[in-house]
matplotlib code that plots the C-alpha trace (Angstrom):
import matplotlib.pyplot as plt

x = [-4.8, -7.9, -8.0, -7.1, -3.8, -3.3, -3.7, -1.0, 1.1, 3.1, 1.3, 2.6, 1.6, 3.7, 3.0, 4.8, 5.2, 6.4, 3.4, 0.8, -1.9, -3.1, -1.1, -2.0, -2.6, 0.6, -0.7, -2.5, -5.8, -5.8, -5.8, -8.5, -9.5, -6.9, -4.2, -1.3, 1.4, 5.1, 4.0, 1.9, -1.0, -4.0, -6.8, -10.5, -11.9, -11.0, -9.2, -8.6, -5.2, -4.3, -6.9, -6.0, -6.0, -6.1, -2.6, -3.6, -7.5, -8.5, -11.5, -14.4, -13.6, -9.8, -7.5, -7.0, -3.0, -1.1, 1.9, 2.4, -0.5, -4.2, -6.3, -9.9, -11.5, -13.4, -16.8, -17.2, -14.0, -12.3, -10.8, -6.8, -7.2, -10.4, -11.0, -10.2, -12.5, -13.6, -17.4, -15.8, -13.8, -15.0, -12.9, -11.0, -11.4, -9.5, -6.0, -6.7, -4.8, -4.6, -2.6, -0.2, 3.8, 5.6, 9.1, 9.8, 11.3, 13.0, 15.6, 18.8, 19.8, 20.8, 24.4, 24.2, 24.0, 26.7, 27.0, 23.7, 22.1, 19.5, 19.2, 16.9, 15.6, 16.9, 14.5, 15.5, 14.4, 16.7, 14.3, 14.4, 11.4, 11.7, 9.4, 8.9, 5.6, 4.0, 1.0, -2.1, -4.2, -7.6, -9.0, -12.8, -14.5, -16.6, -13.8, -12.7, -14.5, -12.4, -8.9, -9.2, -10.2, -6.9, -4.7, -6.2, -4.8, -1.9, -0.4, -1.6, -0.2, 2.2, 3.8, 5.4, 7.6, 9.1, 10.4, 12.4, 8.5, 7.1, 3.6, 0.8, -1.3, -4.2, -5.1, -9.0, -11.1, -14.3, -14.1, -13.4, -17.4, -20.7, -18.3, -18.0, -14.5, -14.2, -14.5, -11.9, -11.3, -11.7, -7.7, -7.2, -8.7, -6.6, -3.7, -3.8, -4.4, -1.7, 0.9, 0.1, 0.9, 4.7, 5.3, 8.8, 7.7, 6.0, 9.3, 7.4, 6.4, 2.7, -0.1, -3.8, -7.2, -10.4, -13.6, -13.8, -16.3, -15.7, -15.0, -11.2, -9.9, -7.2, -4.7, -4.6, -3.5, -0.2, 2.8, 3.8, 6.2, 4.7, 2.9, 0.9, 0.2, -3.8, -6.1, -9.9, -12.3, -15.1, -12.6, -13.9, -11.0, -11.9, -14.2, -15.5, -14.4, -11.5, -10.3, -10.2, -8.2, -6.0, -5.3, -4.1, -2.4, -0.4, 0.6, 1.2, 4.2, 5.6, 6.1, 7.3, 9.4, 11.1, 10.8, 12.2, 15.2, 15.4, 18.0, 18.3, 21.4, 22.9, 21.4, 21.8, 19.3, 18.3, 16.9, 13.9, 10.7, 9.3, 5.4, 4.7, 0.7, -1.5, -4.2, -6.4, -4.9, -4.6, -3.1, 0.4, 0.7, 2.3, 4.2, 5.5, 4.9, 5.1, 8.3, 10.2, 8.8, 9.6, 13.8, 13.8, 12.3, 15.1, 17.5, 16.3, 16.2, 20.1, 20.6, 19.2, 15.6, 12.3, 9.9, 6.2, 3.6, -0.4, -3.9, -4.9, -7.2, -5.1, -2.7, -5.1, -5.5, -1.3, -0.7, 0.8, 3.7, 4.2, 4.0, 6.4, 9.3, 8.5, 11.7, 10.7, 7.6, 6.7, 6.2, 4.2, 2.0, 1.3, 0.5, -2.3, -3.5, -4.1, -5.8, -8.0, -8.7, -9.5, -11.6, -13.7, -14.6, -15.6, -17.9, -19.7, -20.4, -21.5, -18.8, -15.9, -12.6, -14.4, -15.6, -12.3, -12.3, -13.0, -15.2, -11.6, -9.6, -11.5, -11.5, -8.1, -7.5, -7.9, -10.5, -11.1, -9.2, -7.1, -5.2, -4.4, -3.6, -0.4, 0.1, 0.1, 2.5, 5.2, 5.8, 7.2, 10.6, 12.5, 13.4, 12.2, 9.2, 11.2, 7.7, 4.2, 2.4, -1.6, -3.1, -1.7, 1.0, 4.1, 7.4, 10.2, 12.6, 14.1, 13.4, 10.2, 7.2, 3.9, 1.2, -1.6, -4.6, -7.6, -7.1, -8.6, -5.9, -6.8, -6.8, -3.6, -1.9, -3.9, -2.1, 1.1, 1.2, 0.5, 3.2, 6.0, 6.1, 7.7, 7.5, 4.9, 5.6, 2.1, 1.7, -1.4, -2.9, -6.2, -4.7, -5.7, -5.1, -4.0, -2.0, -1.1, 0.2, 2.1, 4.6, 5.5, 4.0, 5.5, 3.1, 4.4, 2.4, 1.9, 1.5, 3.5, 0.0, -1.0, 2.4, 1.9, -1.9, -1.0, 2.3, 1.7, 0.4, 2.3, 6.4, 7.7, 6.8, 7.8, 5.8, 9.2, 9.3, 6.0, 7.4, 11.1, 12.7, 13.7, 14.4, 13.1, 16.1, 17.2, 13.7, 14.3, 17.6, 15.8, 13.1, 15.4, 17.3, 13.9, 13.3, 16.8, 15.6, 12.0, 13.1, 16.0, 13.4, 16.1, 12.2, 8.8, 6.0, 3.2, 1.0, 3.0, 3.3, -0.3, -1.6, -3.7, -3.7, -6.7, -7.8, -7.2, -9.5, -9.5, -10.0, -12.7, -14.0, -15.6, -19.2, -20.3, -22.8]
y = [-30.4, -31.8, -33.1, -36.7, -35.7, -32.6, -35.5, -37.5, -34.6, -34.7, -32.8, -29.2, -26.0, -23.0, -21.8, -18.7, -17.8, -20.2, -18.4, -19.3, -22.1, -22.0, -22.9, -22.3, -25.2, -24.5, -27.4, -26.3, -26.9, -27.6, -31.0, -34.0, -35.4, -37.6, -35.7, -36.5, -33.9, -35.0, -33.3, -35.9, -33.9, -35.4, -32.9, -33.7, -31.9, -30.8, -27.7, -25.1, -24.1, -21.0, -21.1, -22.2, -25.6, -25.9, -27.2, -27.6, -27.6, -24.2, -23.5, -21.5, -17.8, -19.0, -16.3, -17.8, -16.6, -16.1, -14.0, -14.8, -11.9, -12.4, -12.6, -13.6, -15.4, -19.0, -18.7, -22.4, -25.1, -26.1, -29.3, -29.8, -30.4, -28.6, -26.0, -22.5, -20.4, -17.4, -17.8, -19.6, -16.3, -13.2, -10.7, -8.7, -4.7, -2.8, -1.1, 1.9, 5.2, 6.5, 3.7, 3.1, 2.8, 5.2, 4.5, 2.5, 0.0, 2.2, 0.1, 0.6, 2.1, -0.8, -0.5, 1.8, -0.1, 1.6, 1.0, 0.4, 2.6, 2.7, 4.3, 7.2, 10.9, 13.6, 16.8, 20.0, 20.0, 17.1, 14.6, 11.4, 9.7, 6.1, 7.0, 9.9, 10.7, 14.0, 14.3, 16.8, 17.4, 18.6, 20.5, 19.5, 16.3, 18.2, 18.2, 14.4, 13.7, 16.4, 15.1, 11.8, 12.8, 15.1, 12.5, 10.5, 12.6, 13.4, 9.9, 9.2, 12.5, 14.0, 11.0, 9.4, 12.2, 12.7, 8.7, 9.4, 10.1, 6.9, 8.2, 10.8, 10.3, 12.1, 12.8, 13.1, 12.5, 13.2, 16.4, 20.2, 21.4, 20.5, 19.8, 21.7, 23.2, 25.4, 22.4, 21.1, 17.7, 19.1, 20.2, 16.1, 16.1, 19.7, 18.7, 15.7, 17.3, 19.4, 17.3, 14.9, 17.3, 17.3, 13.5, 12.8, 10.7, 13.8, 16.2, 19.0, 20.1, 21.1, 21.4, 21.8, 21.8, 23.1, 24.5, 27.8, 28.0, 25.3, 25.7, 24.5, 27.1, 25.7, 28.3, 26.5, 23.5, 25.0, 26.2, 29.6, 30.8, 28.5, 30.6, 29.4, 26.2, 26.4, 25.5, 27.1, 25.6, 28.4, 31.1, 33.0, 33.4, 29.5, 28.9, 25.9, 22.5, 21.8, 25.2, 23.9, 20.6, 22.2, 24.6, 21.5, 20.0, 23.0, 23.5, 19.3, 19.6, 22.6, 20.1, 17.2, 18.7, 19.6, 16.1, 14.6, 15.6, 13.8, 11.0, 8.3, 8.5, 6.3, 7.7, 6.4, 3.9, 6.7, 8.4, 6.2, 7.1, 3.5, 2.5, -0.4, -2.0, -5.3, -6.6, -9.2, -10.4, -14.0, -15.6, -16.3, -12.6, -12.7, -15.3, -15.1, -12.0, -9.1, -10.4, -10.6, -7.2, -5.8, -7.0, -5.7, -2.7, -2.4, -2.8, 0.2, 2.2, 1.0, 2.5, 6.1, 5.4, 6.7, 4.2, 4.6, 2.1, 2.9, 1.8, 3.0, 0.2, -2.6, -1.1, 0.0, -3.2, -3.6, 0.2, -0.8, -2.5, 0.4, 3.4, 1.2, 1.9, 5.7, 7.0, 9.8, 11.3, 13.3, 10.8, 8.4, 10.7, 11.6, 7.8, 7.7, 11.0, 9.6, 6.6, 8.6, 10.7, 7.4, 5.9, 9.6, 9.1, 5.8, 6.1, 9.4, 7.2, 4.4, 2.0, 0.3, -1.2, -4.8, -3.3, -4.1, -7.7, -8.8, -12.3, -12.9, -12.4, -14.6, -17.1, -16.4, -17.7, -14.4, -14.2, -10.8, -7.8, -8.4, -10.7, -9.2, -6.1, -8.4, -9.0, -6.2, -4.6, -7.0, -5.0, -2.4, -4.1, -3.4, -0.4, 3.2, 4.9, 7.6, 10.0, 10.2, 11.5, 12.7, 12.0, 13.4, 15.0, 15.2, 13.0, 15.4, 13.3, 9.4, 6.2, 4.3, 6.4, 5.7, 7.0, 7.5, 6.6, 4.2, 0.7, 0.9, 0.0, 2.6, 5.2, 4.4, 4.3, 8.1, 9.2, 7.5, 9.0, 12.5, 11.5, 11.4, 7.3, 6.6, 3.0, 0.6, -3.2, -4.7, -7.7, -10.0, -13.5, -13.7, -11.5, -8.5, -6.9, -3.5, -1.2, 2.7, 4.6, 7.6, 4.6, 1.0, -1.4, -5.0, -7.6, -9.8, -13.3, -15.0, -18.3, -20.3, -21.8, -18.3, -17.4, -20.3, -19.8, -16.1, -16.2, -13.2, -11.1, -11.6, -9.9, -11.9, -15.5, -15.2, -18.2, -20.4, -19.2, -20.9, -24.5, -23.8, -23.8, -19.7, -17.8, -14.5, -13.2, -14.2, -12.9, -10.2, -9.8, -10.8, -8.3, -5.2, -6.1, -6.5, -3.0, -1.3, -3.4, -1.8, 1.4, 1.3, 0.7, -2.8, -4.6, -4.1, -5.1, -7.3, -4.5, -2.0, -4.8, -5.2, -1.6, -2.4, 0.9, 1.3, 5.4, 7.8, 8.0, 10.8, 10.3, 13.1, 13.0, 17.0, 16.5, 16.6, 19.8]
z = [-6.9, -4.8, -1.2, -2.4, -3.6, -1.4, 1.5, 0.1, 0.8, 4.3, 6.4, 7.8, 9.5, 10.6, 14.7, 14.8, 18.6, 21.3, 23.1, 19.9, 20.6, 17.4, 14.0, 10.2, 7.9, 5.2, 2.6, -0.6, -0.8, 2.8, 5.0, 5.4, 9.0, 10.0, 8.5, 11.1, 11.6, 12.8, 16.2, 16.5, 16.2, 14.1, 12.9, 13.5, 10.5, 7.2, 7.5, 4.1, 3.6, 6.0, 8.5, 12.3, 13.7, 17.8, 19.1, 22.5, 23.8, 24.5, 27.3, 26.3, 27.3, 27.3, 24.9, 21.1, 20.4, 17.2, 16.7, 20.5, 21.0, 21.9, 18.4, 20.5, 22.4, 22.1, 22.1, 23.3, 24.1, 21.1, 21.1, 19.7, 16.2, 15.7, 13.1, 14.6, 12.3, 13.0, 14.0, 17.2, 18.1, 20.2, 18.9, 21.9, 22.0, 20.3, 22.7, 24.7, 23.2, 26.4, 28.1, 25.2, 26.3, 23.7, 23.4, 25.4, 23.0, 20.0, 18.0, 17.8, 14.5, 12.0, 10.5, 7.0, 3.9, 1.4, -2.3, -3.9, -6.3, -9.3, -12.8, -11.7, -12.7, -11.0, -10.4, -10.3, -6.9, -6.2, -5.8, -8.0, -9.8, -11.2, -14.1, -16.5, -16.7, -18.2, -15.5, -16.0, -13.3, -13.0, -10.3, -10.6, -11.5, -14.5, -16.9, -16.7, -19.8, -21.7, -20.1, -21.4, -24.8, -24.6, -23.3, -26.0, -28.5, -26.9, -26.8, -30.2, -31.9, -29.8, -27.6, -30.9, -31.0, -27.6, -26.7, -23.5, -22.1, -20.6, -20.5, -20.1, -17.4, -16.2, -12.6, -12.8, -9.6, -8.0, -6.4, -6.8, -6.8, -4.5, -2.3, 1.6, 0.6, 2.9, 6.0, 8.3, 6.5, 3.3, 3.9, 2.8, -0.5, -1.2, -0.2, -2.0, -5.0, -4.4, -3.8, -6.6, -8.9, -7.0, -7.4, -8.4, -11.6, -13.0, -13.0, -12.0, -15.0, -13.9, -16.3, -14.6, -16.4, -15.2, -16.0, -14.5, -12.3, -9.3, -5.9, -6.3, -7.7, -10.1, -9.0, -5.6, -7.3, -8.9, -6.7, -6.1, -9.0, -11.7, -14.6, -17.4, -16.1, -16.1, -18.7, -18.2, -19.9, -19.4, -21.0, -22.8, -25.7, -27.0, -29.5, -29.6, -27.4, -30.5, -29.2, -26.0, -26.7, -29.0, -26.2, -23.9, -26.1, -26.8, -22.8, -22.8, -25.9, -24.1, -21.2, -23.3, -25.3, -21.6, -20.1, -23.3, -22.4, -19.1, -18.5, -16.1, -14.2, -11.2, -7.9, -4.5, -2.7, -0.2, -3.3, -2.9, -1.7, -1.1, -0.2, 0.8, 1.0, 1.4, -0.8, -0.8, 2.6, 3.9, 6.5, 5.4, 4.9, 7.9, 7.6, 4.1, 1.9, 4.8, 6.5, 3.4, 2.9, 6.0, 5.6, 2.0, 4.2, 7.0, 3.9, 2.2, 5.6, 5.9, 2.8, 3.6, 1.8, 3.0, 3.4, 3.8, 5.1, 5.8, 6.3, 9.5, 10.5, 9.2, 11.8, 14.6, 16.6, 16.8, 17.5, 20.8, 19.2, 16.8, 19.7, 21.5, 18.5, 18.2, 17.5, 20.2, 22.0, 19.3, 16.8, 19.4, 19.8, 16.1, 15.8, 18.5, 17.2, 13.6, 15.3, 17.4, 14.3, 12.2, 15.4, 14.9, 12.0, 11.7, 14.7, 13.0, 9.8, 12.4, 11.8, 13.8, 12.9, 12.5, 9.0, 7.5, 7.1, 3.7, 3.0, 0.7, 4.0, 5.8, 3.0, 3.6, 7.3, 8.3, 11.4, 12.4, 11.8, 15.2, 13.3, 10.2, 11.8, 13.8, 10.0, 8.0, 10.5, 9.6, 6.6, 8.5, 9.5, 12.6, 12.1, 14.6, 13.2, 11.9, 11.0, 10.9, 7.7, 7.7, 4.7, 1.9, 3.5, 1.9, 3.0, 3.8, 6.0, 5.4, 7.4, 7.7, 8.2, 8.9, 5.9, 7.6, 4.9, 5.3, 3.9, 0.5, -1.9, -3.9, -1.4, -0.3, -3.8, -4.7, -0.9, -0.7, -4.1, -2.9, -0.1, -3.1, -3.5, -6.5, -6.3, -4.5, -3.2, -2.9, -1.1, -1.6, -0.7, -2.6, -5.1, -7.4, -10.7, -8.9, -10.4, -10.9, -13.7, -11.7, -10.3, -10.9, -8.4, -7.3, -6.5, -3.9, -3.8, 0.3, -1.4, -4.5, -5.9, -6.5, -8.2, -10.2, -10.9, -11.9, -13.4, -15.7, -13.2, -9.5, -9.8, -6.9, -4.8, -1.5, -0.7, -0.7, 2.9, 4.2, 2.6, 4.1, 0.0, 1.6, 4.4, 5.1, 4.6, 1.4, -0.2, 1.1, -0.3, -3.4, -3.3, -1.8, -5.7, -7.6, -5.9, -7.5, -11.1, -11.0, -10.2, -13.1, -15.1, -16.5, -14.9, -15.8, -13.4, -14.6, -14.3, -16.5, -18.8, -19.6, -18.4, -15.5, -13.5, -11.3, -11.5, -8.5, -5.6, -3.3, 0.6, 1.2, 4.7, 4.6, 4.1, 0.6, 0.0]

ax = plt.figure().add_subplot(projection="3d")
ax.plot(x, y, z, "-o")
ax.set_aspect("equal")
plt.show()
């Protein structure tokens, strides 16, 4: 569709806040000068689909509001009609940790939501995964190269013959040697690692390859109780690098011949360990995608579900509306202490916040990371932040928690990961291939002509909202069900379907020796 026909179109945008003075163009393709809304407002200039259009005229200096909060300021008056992009916006600074209310506005608990299960796999441990996955982990970058020639051969030769086994999946990575292991941060990498390893998809059946010689000791990576789980390559009883694979692929049957006998059976929803991310933002991710997200959310936390979201600095600039539904003093507090953490280190490596914002975002609508931080946090429902996870920690309590990781999608997957997510809901405007192995990942689109456009890769359209087709409510309803489907494994995601998994990234802040 070009602007001709996209102008034939009647003309709409979405203003989201009584408060707002600035609207988003909802028309593919965007609007023409002239376009006339049935406010009566006509636009000036063309204006792309997503980005801001002045409702009223706004003074130079005067605040630029959307999602009734202040997003910037104009950098010279800006006439109603005018393009609102973001080289005529001073971005604000970002809240003050110190003068942050905390509590002061926790929810009331939602009524439960009874009844609803999935097809899942129990652990022994009593957690439940949504996949069964035989994972082998490797505790220093060196023997990558040797992993994936073994995994290789194990899904080849040995797979065939164990069918209740989804998949073999090897978690390689760029660390464990000339790294500073002993330093402060270097506790996120670690733990990371180690908690990987205890991901419900992989049914604890722990299998851990390394050379023999690096600074991560493999035993660190491998729980207390757990014997013969270590493969070395440096010892000194294999002769030759056949020895070696043969050696791994001996330790990987044991473990499928013990997964292969793992059944899906019908668990309750709070069994799910749910993380929830953006990618490729625009700005109907706030208006669409995230609030659909965000009831399918407070439906999951009804039903007893822990629910994880993250990325520090897409959160950062909204904190003050997250501190304000701490469930308690304790968990406010954890929330500015990962931001002041995340403010540290971004102003030793001579960065800020602003860093975020992608050109794709901003292609987007998005302006400045002020406004798609009031975004992203839509994800996170209504419910009280139950819990506050550093990165890498591991979720031991239900309700929605905030994951503290940076915004990198692949980050975030490797650490929710580490966190026990066993399923992801991915929402996206510009959108992306993304994908992970360890756990099935729903791609939710912002938009319909990006549904459309990528029909074999995006799992769920919540752009019906933006053109009034939906409600937030009933895609959420949707997506809370598409949820049970995926994790029953009765639906496969788009990115299972064709195999897109992006590889693990660790989050190493220690220094690097």
């Amino acid at each position: 569709m070009d602007q001709d026909v996209a102008a034939k179109e009647q003309p709409r945008y979405i203003k989201l806040n009584e408060r707002d003075n600035v609207a988003i163009v909802v028309n593919d393709f965007g609007l023409p000068a002239g376009s006339r809304f049935a406010s009566g407002l006509t636009l000036r200039a063309f204006v792309p689909q997503g980005h801001k259009t002045a409702l009223v005229d706004i003074a130079e200096g005067a605040p630029i509001i959307r999602y009734g909060e202040i997003i910037g300021y104009a950098l010279s008056p800006i006439l109603a009609g005018e393009w609102v992009d973001e080289a005529r916006i001073r971005m604000p600074e970002a809240p003050a940790l110190d003068k942050l209310e905390i509590s002061t506005a926790v929810p009331a608990p939602l009524p439960p939501l009874e009844g609803f299960t999935f097809e899942g796999y129990r652990n022994p441990d009593g957690s439940v995964g949504t996949k069964n996955i035989l994972g082998i982990s490797s505790s220093v970058q060196c023997v990558k190269g040797t992993m994936e020639y073994a995994v290789k051969r194990i899904r080849a030769e040995l797979l065939p013959k164990y069918p209740n086994v989804d998949d073999v999946v090897p978690l390689t990575h760029a660390y464990g040697c000339g790294v500073a292991i002993t330093a402060p941060d270097a506790v996120v990498p670690i733990r990371t690692l180690q908690n990987l390893a205890l991901n419900p998809n992989f049914g604890g059946e722990i299998l851990v390859v390394g050379l023999g010689c690096e600074k991560l000791a493999p035993e660190r990576l491998v729980p207390a109780g757990i014997n013969d789980a270590i493969v070395r390559m440096q010892d000194e009883a294999f002769d030759g690098f056949g020895a070696i694979v043969d050696a791994i692929m001996t330790q990987a049957e044991a473990r499928l011949k013990v997964l292969n006998t793992r059944k899906r059976e019908t668990c309750p929803a709070s069994d799910l360990v749910i993380g929830l991310q953006c990618g490729g933002s625009d700005a109907f991710s706030g208006v669409t995608a995230n609030p659909a997200v965000g009831f399918a959310a407070d439906l999951l936390v009804r039903a007893g579900a822990t629910v994880m979201f993250s990325e520090v600095t897409e959160v950062r600039d909204a904190i003050q509306l997250l501190t304000r539904r701490a469930i308690n003093e304790d968990v406010g507090r954890a929330l500015v202490r990962e931001m002041a953490w995340y403010d540290s280190y971004l102003a030793r490596g001579g960065a800020d916040r602003s860093a975020n914002t992608t050109p794709g975002n901003k292609k987007g609508g998005l302006a400045n990371i002020v406004e798609k931080s009031l975004g992203s946090i839509v994800k996170s429902g209504s419910s009280a932040i139950a819990g506050v996870l550093s990165p890498g920690e591991k979720a031991t309590q239900k309700g929605m928690l905030f994951a503290a990781t940076p915004a990198s999608d692949f980050i975030c997957g490797t650490l929710q990961l580490a966190s026990g997510m066993t399923l992801q809901v991915f929402t996206t405007g510009r959108g992306t291939p993304y994908g992970l192995a360890a756990a099935p990942v729903i791609k939710v689109a912002t938009r319909s002509e990006l549904a459309r456009r990528w029909k074999d890769l995006i799992d769920f359209d919540s752009g019906s909202i933006a053109t009034g087709e939906k409600t937030i409510e009933e895609c959420g309803w949707d997506l809370f069900r598409l949820i049970l489907d995926v994790a029953s494994g009765r639906v496969k995601p788009w990115s299972d379907r064709w195999g897109i998994h992006n590889d693990l990234t660790l989050f190493n802040p220690a220094p690097v020796t």
